[in-house]
Each structure stands twice: as structure tokens, then as C-alpha cells.
C-alpha positions as CSV (number, residue, x, y, z in Angstrom):
1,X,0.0,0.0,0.0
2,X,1.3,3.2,-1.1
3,X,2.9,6.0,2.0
4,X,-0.6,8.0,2.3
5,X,0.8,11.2,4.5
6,X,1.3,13.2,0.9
7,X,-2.1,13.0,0.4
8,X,-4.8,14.8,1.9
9,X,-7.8,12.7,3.8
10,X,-10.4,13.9,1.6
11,X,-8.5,12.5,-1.8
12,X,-7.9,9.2,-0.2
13,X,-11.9,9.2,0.5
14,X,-12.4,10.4,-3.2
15,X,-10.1,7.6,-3.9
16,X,-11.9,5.3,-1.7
17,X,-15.7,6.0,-3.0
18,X,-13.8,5.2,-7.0
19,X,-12.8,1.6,-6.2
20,X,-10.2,-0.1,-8.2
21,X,-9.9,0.7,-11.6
22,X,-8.2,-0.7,-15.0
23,X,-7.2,2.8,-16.2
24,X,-5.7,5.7,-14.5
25,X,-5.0,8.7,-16.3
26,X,-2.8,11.8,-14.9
27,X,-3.0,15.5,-16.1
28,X,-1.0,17.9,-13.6
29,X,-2.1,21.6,-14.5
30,X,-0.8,24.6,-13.1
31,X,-2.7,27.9,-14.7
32,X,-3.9,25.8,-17.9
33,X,-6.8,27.5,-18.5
34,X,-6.1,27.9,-22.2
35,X,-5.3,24.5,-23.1
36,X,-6.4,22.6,-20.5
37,X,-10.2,21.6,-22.2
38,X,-8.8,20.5,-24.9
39,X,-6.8,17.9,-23.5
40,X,-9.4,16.9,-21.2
41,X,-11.8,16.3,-23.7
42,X,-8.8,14.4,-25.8
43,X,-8.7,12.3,-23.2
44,X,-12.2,11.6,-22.0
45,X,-12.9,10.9,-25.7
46,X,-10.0,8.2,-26.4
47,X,-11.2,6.3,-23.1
48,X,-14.6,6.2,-24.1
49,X,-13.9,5.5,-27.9
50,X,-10.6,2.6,-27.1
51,X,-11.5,1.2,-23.8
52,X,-15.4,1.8,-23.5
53,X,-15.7,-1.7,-20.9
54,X,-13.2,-0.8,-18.7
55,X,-13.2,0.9,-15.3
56,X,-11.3,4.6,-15.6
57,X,-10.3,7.4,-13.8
58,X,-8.7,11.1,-14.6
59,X,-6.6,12.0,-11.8
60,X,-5.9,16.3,-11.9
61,X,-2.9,17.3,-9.2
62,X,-3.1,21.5,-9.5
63,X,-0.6,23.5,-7.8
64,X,-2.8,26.4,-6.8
65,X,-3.9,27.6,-10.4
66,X,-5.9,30.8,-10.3
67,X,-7.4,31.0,-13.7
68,X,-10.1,28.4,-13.3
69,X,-7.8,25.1,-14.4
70,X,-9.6,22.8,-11.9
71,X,-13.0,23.3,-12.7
72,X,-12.4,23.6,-16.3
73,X,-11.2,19.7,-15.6
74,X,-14.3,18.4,-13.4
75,X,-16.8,20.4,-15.5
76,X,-16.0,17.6,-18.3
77,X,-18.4,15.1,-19.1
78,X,-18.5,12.1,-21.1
79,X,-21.7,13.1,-21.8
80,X,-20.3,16.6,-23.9
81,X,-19.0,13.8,-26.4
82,X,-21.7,11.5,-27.2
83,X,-22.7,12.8,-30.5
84,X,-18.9,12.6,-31.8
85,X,-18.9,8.7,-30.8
86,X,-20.0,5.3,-32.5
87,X,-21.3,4.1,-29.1
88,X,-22.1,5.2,-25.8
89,X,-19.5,3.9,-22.9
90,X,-20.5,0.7,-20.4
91,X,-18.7,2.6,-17.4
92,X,-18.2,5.9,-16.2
93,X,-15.1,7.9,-16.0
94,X,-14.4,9.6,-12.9
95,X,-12.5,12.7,-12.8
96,X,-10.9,13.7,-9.3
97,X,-9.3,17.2,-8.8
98,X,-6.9,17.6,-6.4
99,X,-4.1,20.4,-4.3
100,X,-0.5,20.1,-4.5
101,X,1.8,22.0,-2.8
102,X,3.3,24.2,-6.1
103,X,6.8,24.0,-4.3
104,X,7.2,20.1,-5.5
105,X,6.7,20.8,-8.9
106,X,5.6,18.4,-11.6
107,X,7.5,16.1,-9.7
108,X,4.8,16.4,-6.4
109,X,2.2,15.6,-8.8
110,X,3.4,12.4,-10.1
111,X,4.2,11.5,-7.2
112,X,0.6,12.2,-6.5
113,X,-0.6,10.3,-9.4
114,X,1.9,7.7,-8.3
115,X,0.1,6.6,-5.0
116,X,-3.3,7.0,-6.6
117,X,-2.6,4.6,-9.1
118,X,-1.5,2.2,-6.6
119,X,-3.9,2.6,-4.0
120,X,-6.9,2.0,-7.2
121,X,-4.7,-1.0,-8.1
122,X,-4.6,0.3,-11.4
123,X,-3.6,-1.7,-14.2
124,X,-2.6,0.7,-17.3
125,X,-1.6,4.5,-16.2
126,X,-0.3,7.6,-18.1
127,X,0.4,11.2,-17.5
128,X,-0.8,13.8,-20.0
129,X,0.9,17.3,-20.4
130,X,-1.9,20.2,-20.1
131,X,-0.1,22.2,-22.9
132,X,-0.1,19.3,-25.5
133,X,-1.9,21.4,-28.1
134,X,-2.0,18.3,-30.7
135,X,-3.0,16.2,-28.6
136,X,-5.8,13.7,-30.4
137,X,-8.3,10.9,-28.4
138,X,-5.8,8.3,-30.6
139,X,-2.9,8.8,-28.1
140,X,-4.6,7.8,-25.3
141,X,-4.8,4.4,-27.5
142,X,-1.6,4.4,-28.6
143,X,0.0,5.2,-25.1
144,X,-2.1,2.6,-23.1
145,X,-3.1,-0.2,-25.5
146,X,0.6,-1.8,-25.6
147,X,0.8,-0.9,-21.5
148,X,-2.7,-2.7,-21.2
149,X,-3.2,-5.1,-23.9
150,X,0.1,-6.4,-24.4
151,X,1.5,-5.8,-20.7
152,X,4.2,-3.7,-21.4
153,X,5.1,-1.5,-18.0
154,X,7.0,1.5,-19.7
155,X,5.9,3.4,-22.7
156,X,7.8,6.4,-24.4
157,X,6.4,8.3,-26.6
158,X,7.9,9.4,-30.1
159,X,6.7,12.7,-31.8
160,X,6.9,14.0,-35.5
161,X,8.7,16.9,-35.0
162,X,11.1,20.1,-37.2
163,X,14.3,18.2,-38.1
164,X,15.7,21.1,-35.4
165,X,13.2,20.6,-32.7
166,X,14.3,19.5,-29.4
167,X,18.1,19.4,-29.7
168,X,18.5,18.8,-26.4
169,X,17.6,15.3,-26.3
170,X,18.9,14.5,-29.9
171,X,22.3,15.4,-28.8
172,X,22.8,14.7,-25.2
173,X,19.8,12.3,-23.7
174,X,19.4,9.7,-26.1
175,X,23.1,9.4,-27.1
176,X,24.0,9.3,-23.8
177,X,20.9,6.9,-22.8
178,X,21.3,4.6,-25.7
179,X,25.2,4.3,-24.8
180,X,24.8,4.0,-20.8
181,X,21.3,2.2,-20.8
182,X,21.3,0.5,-23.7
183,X,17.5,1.7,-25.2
184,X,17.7,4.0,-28.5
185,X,14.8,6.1,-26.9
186,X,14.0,8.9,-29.8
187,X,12.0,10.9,-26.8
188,X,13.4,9.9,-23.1
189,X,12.4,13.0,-21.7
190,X,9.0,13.4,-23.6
191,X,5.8,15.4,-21.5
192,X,3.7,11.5,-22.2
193,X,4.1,8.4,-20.6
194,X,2.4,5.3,-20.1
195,X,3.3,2.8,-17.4
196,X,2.2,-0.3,-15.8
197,X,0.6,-0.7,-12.0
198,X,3.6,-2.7,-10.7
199,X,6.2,0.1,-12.5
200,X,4.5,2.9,-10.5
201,X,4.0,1.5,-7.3
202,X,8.3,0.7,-7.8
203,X,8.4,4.2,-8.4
204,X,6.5,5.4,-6.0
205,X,9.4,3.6,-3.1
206,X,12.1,4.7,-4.3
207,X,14.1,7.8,-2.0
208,X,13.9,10.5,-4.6
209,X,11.5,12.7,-3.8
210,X,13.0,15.3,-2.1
211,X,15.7,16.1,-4.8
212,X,15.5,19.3,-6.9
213,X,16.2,17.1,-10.4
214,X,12.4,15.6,-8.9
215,X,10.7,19.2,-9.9
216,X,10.8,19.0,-13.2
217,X,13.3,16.4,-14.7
218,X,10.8,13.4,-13.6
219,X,10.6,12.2,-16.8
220,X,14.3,11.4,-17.5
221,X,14.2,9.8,-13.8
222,X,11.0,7.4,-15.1
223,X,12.6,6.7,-18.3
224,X,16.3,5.7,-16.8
225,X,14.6,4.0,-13.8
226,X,12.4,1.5,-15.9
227,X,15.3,0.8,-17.9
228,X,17.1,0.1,-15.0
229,X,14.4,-1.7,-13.2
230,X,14.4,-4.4,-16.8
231,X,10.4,-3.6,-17.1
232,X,9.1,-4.3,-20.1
233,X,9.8,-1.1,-22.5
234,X,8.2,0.1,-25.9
235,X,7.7,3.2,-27.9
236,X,4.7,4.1,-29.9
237,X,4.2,7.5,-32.2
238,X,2.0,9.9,-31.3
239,X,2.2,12.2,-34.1
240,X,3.0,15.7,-34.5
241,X,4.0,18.1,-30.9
242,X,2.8,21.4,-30.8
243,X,3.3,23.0,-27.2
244,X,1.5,26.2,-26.3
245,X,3.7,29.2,-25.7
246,X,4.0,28.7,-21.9
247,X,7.0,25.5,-22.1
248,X,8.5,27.6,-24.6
249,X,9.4,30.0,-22.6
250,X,11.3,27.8,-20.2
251,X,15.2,29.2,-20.8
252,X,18.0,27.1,-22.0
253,X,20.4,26.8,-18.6
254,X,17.1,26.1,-16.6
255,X,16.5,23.0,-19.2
256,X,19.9,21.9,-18.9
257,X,20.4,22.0,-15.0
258,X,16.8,20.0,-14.9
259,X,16.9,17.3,-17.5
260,X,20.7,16.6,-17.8
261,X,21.1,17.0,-14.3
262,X,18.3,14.3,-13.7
263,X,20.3,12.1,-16.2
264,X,23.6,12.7,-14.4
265,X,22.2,12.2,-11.1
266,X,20.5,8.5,-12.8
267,X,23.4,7.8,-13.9
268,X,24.8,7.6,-10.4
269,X,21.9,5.8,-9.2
270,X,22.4,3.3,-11.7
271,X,25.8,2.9,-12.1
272,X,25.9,-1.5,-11.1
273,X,23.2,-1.8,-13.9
274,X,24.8,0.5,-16.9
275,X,28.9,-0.2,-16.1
276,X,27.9,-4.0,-16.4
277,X,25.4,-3.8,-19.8
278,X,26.8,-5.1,-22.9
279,X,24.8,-4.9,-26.0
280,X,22.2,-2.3,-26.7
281,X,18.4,-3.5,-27.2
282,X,16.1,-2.0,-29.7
283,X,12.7,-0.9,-28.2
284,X,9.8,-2.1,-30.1
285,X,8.0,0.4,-31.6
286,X,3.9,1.2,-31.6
287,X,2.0,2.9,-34.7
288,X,3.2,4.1,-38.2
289,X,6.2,6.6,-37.5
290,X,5.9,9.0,-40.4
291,X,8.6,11.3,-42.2
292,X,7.5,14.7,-42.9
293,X,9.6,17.7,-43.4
294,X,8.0,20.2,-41.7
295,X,8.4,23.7,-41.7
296,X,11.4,25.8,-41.1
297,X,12.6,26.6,-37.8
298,X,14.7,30.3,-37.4
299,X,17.3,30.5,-35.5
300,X,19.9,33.9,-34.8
301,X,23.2,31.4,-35.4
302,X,25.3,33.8,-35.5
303,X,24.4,35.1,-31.9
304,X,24.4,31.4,-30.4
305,X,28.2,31.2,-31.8
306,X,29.1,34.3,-29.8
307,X,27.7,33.2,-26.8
308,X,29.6,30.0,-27.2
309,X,32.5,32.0,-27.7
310,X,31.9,34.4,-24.8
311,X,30.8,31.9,-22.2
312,X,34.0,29.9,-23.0
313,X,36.6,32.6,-22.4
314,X,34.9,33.8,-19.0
315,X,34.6,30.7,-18.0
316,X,37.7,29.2,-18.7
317,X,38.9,29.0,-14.8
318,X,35.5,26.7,-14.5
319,X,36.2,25.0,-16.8
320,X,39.3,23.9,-16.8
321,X,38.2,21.8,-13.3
322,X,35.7,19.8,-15.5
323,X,36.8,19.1,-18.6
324,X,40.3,17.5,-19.2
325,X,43.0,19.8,-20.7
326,X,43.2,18.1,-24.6
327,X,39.6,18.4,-24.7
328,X,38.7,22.1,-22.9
329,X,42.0,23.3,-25.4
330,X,39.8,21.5,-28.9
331,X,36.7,23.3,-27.6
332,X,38.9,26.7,-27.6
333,X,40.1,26.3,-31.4
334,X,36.3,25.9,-32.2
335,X,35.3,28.7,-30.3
336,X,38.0,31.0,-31.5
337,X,37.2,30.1,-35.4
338,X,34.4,31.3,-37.2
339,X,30.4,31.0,-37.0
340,X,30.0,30.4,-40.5
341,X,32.4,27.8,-40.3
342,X,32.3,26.1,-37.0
343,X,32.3,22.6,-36.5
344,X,32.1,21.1,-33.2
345,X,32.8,17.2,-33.7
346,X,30.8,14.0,-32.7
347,X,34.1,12.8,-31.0
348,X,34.6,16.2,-29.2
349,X,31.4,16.3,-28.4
350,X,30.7,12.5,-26.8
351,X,34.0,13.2,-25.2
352,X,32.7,16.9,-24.0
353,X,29.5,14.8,-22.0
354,X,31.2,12.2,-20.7
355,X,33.9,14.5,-18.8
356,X,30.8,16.4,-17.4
357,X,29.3,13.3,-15.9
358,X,32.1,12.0,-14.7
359,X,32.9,15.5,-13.0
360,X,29.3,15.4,-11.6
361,X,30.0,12.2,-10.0
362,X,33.2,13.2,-8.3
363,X,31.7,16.5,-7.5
364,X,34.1,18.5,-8.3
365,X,32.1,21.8,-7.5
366,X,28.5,22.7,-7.3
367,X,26.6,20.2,-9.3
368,X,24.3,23.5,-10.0
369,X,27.0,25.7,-11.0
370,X,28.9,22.7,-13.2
371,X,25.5,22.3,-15.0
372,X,25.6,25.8,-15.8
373,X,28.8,25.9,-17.3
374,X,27.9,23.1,-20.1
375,X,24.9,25.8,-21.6
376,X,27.7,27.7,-23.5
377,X,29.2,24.8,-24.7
378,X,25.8,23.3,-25.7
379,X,25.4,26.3,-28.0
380,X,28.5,25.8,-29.6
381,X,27.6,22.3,-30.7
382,X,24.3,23.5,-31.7
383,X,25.6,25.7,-34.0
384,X,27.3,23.5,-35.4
385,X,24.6,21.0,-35.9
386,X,22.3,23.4,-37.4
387,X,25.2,24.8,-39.6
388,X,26.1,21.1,-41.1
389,X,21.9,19.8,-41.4
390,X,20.8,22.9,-42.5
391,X,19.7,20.9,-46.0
392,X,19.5,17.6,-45.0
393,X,16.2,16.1,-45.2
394,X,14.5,13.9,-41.9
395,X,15.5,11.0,-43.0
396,X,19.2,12.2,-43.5
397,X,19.3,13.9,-40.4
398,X,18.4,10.4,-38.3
399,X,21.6,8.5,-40.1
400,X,23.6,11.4,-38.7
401,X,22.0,11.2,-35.3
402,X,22.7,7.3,-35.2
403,X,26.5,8.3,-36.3
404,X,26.6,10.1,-33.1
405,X,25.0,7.5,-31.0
406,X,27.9,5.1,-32.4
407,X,30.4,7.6,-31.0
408,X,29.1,7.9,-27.3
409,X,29.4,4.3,-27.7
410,X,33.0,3.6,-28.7
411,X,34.0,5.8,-26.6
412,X,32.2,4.1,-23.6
413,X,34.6,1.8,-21.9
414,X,36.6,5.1,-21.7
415,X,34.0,6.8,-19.6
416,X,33.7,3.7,-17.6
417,X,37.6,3.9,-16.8
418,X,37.3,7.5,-16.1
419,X,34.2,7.2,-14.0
420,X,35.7,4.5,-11.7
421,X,38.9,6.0,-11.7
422,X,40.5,7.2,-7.9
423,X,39.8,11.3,-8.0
């Protein structure tokens, strides 16, 4: 039974009068008023339409939204839906609002959603971004049918997105997962997730709750977690991502010092289970992945290359206590050449990561502050990326990616040396 003294005695009564369910689905919200009713009625639709016999329940953690979020979410009805739908569902879904402290983050509320799914014994669960503006009723198929049907426990998601869309996770998470965890995950930090009963009541044990990663880098914590647990692991494509303005806001060096630092701190975590793994395994993948080009993407490249530049030289004294000296002196050359002609290597690059986990681990200095000092380096890889795929086409552009993935790999075993090596 899951640690109750998080959740407040009215919710566990809620809980109580729902009974056990086969389906649990999660939507945190936090001031979602302009997105939130769409999701909701995504979802209340899918779970009629896909899984119209079993038992379900939408579970809403809101950290204190004062735009009208929660009621937005229980004004929802099944019946709103009925005249879009083939036929009318056996069961009813419940929908159950609840507080959460706003100082916990995201990471409060699946924590939240967590306990609720094991104290309703729930068999298939998910958790649903309030600002997916794409979202369609056929995810919430394509998330829980493999986690219900076929009895997987983890489920990422993969999106169609811009051939320069999330760069983050193209060219430090799933390298660094695929070489370290041994899953080619195209989205380990996604905003969807589906996962089993027996995966979140694991989860929902384990003594991470109070660190800061927790706030908002959950997701990498779930995805390295299951991997490391050996659940059962898929993928399945969603289709195109289209956030609403709000996530976009969210600034670089805040992105980097939650996600990566999430996957540092996994790392750490996981070390007996990724130092011994051998061979990759591919992740089966749900639903017809397609390859569209979509539309251009503009980005100021020639002000990303200064910062590179800049942040380099003023950080140089940092610097030098992370990175080794052959590899702070290649990043120099390539900051001290020019934009239009900068290339920041796959080598120098797998090379770049690997010395800032390993200085993580040996904490070195502030994990915060070391975190801090990889954005300006970040920008000069970025730069280059963009600068040698600005023609390539999708399709090109994943061959390159899985070059890169074949780097962090070879160069592995050195990180494993380096990691276990005396400070």
C-alpha cells in the first residue's frame, strides 16, 4: 500500500468511493486555462472510444492555479461527447481534482498520481501534459493499448517533429541513454508516458522525492529507472508536438540544469546496472512513424556562436576543473574560429559529455554551478549541428544522429575507466 501522509484525507476518501480501476490517467495543470479543455476532452474521448468496458479514472494534481484550471477539468463530461462517438460507454469515468503543494513541482504531482494509481490498483496508467496542443483521443490508445493489452510496464512516446526541434535530447539524452542504458529512446524526456501498476507502485518507493532534479526532470528519472528496473519497454508515435507558448518560454540553462542533471544524477543511481550492460536493445516500436519535413525553424546562429565564444573565455577557470585539458583546449580552437564555419565534432562532443558526468560524479564543485557551465558549450555544438543539417532532409538527419550514438558508444569503456577511476 502506497505512503498515504502526501495526500490529503479527503482524496484518499475520493479515492476510496472510485474503487479499483483498470485505467488511470494523470494531467498535472498549473494555470492551464487555455489548453487545459482540450486535453481533457482528448482524453475523456480516447477512453470512451478505445477502452469503453473498462473501469477509468482522470486524476488532476493543481498546484494552486488561479485561472479556473480545476474546474475547467471536473466540468468535463463524457456526456459533452456522445454525439462525436460510434457508441455510448458501459462505465463511467471519474474525474478527481486535487491540491498540490506548487513547491514540488511536476514532480509532487506524479508522485501524487503515483500513489493513486496504486492505491486504485490500477492496471494501465499515463500522464498527460496540459499544454499538449496536438493532442488527439488516438494517443490515449496508442499510449495505453501496448501498456494494457500487451503488458508492457514502460511506454515512451515518439513525436513527428522540425528536423531542429528538441536538440536537447537529440544530442545529449538519447546518445547518452542509448550508450549508458542501452535503449535508443527517440523521446526519453517526452511530456507522455504510459506505465504499468507494478512500474508505478516501484516508483513510488524509491528515496527521490526530495531532490531538486524531482521538480521538473521526472521524466528522465522514469525513463532511466524503468530501464534500469528491466520492465518491459516500448515506444509508440503519437504524431506531430505542438506546445503552447507557456514550455517555450522555459530558458535554455534552466532545461539543462533540470533534465541533464536528472540524467547525471540516474546515472549515479544506476551505475551497477549500466557499467555491467553489454549490447544495446532495440525498443519495439507502436504505430506508423511517419517522415514529414515540416516547416522551417529560425534560428539567430550567429548570436548562439558568440555566446559560445563568450561563455567559454569567461569561464575558462570553470572550466578547466571539468573538462580535461586536450579536450577544454579542442573546444577553444572551435570557439575561436568562425560562426560560418564552425564545427564542433561527434568525438569532441561524446567526449565533451562524458567528462561532465564524470565531473558530476566526483563533485568536483556545485553540481548546479557545473550544470551551468555546459549551456555555453551546448550552443557551440548547436551551432554546429544546425550549420552542417541545414539541407538535410529527416531521413538524412536520423543516419547522422545514429553516427553520433555510435560515437558515445565507442568511446564508452573510456568513460567507464574514467568514472571508476580514484579522484
Amino acid at each position: 500500500m502506497a505512503e498515504e501522509t502526501f495526500l490529503s484525507d479527503e482524496f484518499v476518501r475520493e479515492l476510496g468511493a472510485v474503487g479499483e480501476v483498470d485505467i488511470l490517467v494523470g494531467i498535472p495543470t498549473y494555470n492551464n486555462r487555455l489548453t487545459v479543455e482540450r486535453v481533457v476532452q482528448a482524453v475523456q474521448i480516447g477512453l470512451v472510444k478505445y477502452f469503453p468496458r473498462e473501469r477509468t479514472v482522470v486524476i488532476n494534481p493543481d498546484a494552486g492555479s488561479r485561472d479556473g484550471t480545476p474546474e475547467i477539468v471536473k466540468s468535463a463530461s463524457v456526456q459533452d461527447f456522445r454525439s462525436v462517438l460510434a457508441a455510448n460507454p458501459l462505465r463511467t469515468t471519474h474525474t478527481l481534482t486535487t491540491r498540490v503543494h506548487p513547491t514540488r513541482g511536476e514532480g509532487g504531482a506524479l508522485r501524487l498520481i503515483l500513489a493513486a494509481a496504486d492505491l486504485l490498483r490500477a492496471k494501465a496508467c499515463t500522464v498527460i501534459s496540459p499544454e499538449s496542443a496536438s493532442i488527439t483521443p488516438e494517443w490515449i490508445e496508442a499510449i495505453l493499448r501496448p501498456i494494457y493489452r500487451e503488458r508492457y510496464d514502460f511506454l515512451a512516446p515518439v513525436y513527428q517533429r522540425h528536423k531542429f526541434d528538441a536538440l536537447l535530447v537529440k544530442n545529449i539524452l538519447s546518445p547518452l541513454i542509448h550508450s549508458t542504458y542501452g535503449a535508443n529512446l527517440e523521446e526519453p524526456a517526452g511530456t507522455e508516458f504510459g506505465f504499468s501498476g507494478a512500474l508505478a507502485c516501484d516508483l513510488l518507493a524509491q528515496d527521490v522525492w526530495r531532490e531538486d532534479f524531482m521538480r521538473y526532470g521526472w521524466g528522465v528519472w522514469m525513463t532511466t529507472a524503468a530501464l534500469a528496473g528491466s520492465y518491459r519497454s516500448c515506444q509508440s508515435f503519437l504524431g506531430p508536438k505542438v506546445h503552447s507558448g507557456k514550455q517555450a518560454e522555459q530558458n535554455l540553462a534552466g532545461a539543462i540544469q533540470q533534465v541533464v542533471g536528472a540524467l547525471f544524477y540516474s546515472l549515479e543511481a544506476h551505475q551497477n546496472f549500466w557499467m555491467s550492460r553489454t549490447e544495446p536493445v532495440a525498443l519495439p516500436l507502436f504505430g506508423f512513424k511517419s517522415e514529414l519535413d515540416l516547416g522551417p525553424v529560425r534560428v539567430n546562429r550567429k548570436r548562439l556562436f558568440e555566446m559560445f565564444r563568450t561563455g567559454v573565455e569567461e569561464l575558462s577557470t570553470i572550466l578547466s576543473q571539468i573538462l580535461s585539458a586536450p579536450v577544454l583546449q579542442q573546444i577553444r580552437e572551435v570557439a575561436l574560429g568562425q560562426e560560418n564555419t564552425c564545427h564542433f565534432s561527434d568525438e569532441l562532443w561524446a567526449k565533451t559529455i562524458y567528462e561532465f558526468a564524470v565531473s558530476y560524479h566526483r563533485a568536483v564543485m556545485n553540481r548546479d554551478h557545473l550544470l551551468q557551465a555546459l549551456t555555453p558549450i551546448y550552443r557551440g555544438r548547436v551551432c554546429s549541428y544546425l550549420l552542417e543539417n541545414h539541407g538535410a532532409r529527416v531521413a538524412e538527419l536520423h543516419k547522422r544522429l545514429e553516427v553520433l550514438h555510435q560515437q558515445f558508444e565507442r568511446l564508452k569503456l573510456d568513460f567507464i575507466q574514467n568514472w571508476s577511476a580514484k579522484t
